[in-house]
SEROTI-746619 format. One line per 2 residues: number of its first residue (from 1); their letters; for each residue x, y, z of N, C-alpha, C. Coordinates in Angstrom, 1 decimal, padded with zeros to 4 digits. Each point is the difference from the previous one (the first is absolute). Layout:
NUM> A> X:Y:Z:X:Y:Z:X:Y:Z ~ ...;
// end
This chain:
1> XX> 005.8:014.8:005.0:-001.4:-000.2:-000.3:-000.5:-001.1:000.9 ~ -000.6:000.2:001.0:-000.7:-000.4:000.9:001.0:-001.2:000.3;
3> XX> 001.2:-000.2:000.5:001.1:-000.8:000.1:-000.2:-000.9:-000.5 ~ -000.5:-000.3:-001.6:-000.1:-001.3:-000.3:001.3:000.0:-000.8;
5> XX> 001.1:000.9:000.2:001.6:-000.2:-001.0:000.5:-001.7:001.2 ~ -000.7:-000.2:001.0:000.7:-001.2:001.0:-000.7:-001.4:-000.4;
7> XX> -001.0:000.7:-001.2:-000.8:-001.6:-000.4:-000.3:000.2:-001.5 ~ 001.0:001.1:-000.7:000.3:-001.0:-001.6:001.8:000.0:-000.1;
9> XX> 000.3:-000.4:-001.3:001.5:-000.3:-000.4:-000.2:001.3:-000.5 ~ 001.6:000.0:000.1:000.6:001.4:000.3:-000.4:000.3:-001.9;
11> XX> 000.0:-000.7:-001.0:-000.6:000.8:-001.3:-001.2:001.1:-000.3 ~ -000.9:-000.1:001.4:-001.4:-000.1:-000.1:000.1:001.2:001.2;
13> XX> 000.7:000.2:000.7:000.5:001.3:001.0:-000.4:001.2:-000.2 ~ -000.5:001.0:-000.1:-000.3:001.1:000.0:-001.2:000.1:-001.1;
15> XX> -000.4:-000.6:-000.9:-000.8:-000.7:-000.7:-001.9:000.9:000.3 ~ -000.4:-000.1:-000.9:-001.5:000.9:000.5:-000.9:-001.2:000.5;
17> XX> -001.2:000.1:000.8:-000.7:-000.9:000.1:-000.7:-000.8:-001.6 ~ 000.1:000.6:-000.6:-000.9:-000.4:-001.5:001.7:-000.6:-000.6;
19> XX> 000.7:000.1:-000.1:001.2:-000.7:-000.8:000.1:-001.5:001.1 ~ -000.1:000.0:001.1:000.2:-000.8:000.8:-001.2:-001.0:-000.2;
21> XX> -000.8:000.6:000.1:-001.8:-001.4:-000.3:000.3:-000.7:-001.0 ~ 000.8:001.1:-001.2:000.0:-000.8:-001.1:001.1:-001.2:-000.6;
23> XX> 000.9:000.8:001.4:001.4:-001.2:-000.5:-000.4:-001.3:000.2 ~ 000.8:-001.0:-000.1:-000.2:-001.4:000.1:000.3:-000.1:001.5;
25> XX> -000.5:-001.3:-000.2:000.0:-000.4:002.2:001.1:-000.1:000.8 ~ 001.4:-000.3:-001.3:001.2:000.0:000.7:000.3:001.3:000.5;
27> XX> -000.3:001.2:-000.3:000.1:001.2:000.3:000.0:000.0:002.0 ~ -001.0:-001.0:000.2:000.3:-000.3:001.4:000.9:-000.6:000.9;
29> XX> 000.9:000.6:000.7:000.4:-000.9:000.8:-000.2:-001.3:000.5 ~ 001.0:-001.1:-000.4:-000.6:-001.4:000.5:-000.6:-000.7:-000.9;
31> XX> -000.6:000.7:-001.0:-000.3:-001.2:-001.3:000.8:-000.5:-001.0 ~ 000.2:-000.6:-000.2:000.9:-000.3:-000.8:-000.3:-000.5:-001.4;
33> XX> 000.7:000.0:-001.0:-000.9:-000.4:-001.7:-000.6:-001.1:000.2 ~ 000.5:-001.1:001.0:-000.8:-001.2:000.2:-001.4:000.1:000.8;
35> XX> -000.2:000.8:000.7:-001.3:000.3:000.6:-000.7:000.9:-000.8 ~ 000.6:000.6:-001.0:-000.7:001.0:-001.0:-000.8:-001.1:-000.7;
37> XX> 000.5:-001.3:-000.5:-000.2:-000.5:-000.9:-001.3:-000.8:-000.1 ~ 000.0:-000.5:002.2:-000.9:-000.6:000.4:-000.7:000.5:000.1;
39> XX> -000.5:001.4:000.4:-001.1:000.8:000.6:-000.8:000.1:-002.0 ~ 000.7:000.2:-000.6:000.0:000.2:-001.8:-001.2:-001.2:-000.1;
41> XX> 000.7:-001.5:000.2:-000.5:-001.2:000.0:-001.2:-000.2:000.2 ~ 000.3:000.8:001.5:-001.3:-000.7:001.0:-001.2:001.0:-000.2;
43> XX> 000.2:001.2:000.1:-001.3:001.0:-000.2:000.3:000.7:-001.2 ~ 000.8:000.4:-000.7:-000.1:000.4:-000.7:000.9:001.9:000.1;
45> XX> 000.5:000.3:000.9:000.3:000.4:000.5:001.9:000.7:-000.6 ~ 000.0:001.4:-000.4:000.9:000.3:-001.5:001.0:001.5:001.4;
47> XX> -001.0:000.6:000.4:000.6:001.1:000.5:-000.2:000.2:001.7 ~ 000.5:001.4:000.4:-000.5:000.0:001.3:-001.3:000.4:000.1;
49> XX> -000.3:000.7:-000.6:-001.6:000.5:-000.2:-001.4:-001.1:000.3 ~ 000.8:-001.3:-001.1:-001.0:-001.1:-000.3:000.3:-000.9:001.5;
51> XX> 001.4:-000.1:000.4:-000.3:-000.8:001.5:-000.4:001.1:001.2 ~ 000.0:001.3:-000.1:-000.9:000.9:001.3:-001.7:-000.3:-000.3;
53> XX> -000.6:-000.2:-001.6:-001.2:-000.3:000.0:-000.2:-000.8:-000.2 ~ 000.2:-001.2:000.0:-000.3:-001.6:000.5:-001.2:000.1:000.7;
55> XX> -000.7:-001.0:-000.8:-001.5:000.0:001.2:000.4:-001.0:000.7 ~ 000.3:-001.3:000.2:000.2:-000.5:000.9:001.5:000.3:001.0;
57> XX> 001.0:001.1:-000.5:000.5:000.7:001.3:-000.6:000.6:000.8 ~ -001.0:000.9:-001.2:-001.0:001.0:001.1:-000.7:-000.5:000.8;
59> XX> -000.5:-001.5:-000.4:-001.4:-000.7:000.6:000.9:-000.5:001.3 ~ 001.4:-000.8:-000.2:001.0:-000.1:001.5:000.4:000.8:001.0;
61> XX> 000.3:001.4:-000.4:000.1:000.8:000.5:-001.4:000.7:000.9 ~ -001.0:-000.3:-000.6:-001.0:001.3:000.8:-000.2:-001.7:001.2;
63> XX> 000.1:-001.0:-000.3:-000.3:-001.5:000.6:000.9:000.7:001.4 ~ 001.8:-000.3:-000.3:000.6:000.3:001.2:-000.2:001.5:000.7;
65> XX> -000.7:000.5:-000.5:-000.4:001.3:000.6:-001.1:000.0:001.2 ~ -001.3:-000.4:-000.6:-001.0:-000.3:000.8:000.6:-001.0:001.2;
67> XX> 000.6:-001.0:-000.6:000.9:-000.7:001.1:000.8:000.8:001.2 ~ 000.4:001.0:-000.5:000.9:001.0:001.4:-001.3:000.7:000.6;
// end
């Protein structure tokens, strides 16, 4: 699925795009329950869904964009 099996844990691997939004953040590679917990903390932030639509990711992201 659009090679994103190289950027989640292998649980989350063949997975549909809608089971994946919904899992939790560790479902990603590199996060770990302790960064789950922060991102939780700090925005509020439970799944992958809720940190892809982050306004202030999105508002950083389109930032480094205009920047390239």
């Amino acid at each position: 699925m659009l090679g994103l099996e190289t950027k989640l844990m292998k649980a989350w691997e063949g997975k549909s795009a809608r089971d994946i939004a919904d899992a939790p953040v560790t479902a990603i590679q590199g996060i770990s329950e302790g960064d789950a917990e922060k991102l939780f903390q700090a925005f509020g932030i439970k799944t992958v869904r809720d940190l892809g639509t982050n306004k202030f990711f999105r508002w950083a992201q389109s930032i480094a964009t205009l920047a390239d």
